[in-house]
Each structure stands twice: as C-alpha cells, then as structure tokens.
C-alpha positions as a printed Julia matrix, in Angstrom:
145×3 Matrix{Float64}:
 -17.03    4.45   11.82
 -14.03    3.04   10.76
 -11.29    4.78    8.18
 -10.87    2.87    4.02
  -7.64    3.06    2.43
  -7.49    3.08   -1.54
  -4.64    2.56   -2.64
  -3.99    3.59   -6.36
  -1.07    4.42   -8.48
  -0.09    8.08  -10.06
   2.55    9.62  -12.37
   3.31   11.71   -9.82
   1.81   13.95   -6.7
   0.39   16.18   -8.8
  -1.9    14.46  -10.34
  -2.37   12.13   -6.84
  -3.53   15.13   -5.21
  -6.38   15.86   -7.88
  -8.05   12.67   -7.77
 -10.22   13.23   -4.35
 -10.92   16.59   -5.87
 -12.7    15.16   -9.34
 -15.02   12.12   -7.28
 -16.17   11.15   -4.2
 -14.77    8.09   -2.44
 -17.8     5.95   -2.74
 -17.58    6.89   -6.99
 -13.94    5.64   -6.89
 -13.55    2.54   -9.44
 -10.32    1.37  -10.27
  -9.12    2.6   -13.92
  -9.85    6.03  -13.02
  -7.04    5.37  -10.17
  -4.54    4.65  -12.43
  -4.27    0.5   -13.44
  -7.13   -0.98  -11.19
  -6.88    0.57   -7.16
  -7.18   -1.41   -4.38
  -9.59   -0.83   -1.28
  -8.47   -2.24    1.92
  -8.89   -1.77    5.84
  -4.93   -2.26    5.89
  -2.7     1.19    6.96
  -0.36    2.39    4.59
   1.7     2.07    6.96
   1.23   -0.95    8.16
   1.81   -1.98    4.6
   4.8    -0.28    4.21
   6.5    -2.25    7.72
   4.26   -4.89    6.55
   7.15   -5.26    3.22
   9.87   -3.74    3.93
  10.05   -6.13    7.24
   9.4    -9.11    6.27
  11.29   -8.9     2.59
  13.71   -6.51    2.9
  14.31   -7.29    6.52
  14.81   -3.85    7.84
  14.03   -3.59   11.62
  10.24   -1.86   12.17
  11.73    1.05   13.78
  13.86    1.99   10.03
  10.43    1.69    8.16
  10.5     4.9     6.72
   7.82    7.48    6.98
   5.0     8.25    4.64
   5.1    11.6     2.01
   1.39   13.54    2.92
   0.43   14.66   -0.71
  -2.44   16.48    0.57
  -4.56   17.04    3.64
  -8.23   17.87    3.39
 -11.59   18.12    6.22
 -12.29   15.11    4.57
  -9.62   12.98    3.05
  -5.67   12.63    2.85
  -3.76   11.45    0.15
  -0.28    9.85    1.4
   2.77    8.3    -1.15
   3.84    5.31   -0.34
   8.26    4.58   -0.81
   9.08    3.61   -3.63
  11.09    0.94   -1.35
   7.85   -0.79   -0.44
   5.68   -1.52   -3.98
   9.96   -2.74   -5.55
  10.86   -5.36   -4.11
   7.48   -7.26   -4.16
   7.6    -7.7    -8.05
  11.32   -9.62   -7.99
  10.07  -12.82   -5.42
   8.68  -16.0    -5.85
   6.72  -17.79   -4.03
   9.18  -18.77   -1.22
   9.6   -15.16   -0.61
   6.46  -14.25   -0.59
   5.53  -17.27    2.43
   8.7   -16.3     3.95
   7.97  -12.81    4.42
   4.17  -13.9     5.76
   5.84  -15.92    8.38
   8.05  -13.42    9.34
   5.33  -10.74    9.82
   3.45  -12.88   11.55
   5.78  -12.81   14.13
   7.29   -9.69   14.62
   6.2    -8.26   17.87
   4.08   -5.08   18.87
   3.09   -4.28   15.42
  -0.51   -3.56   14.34
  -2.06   -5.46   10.87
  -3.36   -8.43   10.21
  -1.19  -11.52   12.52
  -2.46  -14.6    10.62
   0.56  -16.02    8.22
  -1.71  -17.13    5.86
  -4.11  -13.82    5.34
  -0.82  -12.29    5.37
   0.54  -14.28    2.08
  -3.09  -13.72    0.39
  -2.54   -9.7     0.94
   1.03   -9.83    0.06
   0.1   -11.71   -3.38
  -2.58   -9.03   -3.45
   0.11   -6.22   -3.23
   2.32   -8.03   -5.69
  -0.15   -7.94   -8.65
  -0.99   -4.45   -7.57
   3.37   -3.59   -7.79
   3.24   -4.93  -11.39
   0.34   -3.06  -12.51
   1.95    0.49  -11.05
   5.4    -0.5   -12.31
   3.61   -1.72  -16.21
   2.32    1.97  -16.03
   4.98    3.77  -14.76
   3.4     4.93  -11.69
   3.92    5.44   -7.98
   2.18    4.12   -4.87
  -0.69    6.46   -3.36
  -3.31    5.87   -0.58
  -6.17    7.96   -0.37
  -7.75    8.1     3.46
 -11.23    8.35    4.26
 -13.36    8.15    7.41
C-alpha cells in the first residue's frame, strides 16, 4: 500500500485543515481544492528540495521544513513554503531544464532521478504555482495511505 499526495491550494490553514473533514480522498476533484489539485506519488518534501535546490540553489540540508496543518488516524494535511510554489512562476524555459539537470544530480536524495521526468513535473508544478498565486492561495498537501 503505498501513500498519495494531493496537493491543493488554500486561503489559509484554516480552511486547509477542513477539507479532509468535508470528503473522502477518493471524492477529491480538483475545484473543490481550490484552482484544480494535483495528485502525485511525489513527497512534499521531496518537492520542496526538489525547487528550492535546483532553482534557488540552496544546499538540501537548508530545505526548510514542512508546517503540519493537521494530523488525523487517517490523513495529514502539511503547508508547503511559500519559498517553494515562488520562484517557479518567474523562469523560463532554461530555468526550468536547468534546475532538472541539477536535481538529477544531486546526491543521496530521494524523487524521481531522470532529468527529463524531472522537467515534465517541474512544468507540472509551474502551472500549478500560477493557478495558487491567480487565486491568492497557499501550497497544501493532503497525505493518505
């Protein structure tokens, strides 16, 4: 049995920490996550060195910790920095490649290695930074086994 990450975007903890309470995980769509959530296998955070690595350059040990919103028997909901969903809507494209080259490389790190499925999920991430940024909202992952 393996653990899915939704990541969706909130006002604010408050109302992060309600959403598990109002649907089960298999009911969650996007819209009802604020702006169109996004289901991966990825960790928080690994998604969180994953950026703030590879674009902002800070070493993995400085990747700051994840905020727990709110721990249940049966799900967590974590906030993501603010640091981590920025800086991806200011690149390009060269940035973007960069960055996938330089995760790819950074040693004893978990996430996917692969420079290429690394650019595809950082593009991914990018679209989903605009969306929470349009709707003035902050980064949250809801955990589920």
């Amino acid at each position: 049995m393996g653990v899915t990450y939704k990541y969706f975007g909130a006002p604010n903890g408050a109302t992060a920490a309600r959403v598990p309470i109002s649907m089960r995980p298999e009911e969650l769509g996007g819209d009802e996550l604020g702006m169109g959530g996004m289901f991966t296998k990825i960790k928080p955070e690994t998604m969180a060195a994953m950026v703030l690595t590879g674009i902002q350059g800070i070493p993995l040990h400085k990747v700051p910790p994840l905020e727990l919103v709110v721990l249940h028997p049966d799900y967590a909901v974590v906030k993501l920095p603010m640091t981590v969903v920025d800086p991806l809507r200011g690149i390009g494209e060269e940035s973007v490649g960069a960055a996938a080259f330089i995760w790819s490389t950074v040693p004893d790190r978990g996430g996917p290695s692969d420079a290429f499925n690394v650019y595809q999920l950082l593009h991914e991430w990018q679209d989903f930074s605009h969306r929470l940024h349009e709707a003035g909202h902050q980064a949250y992952c809801l955990v589920w086994p």
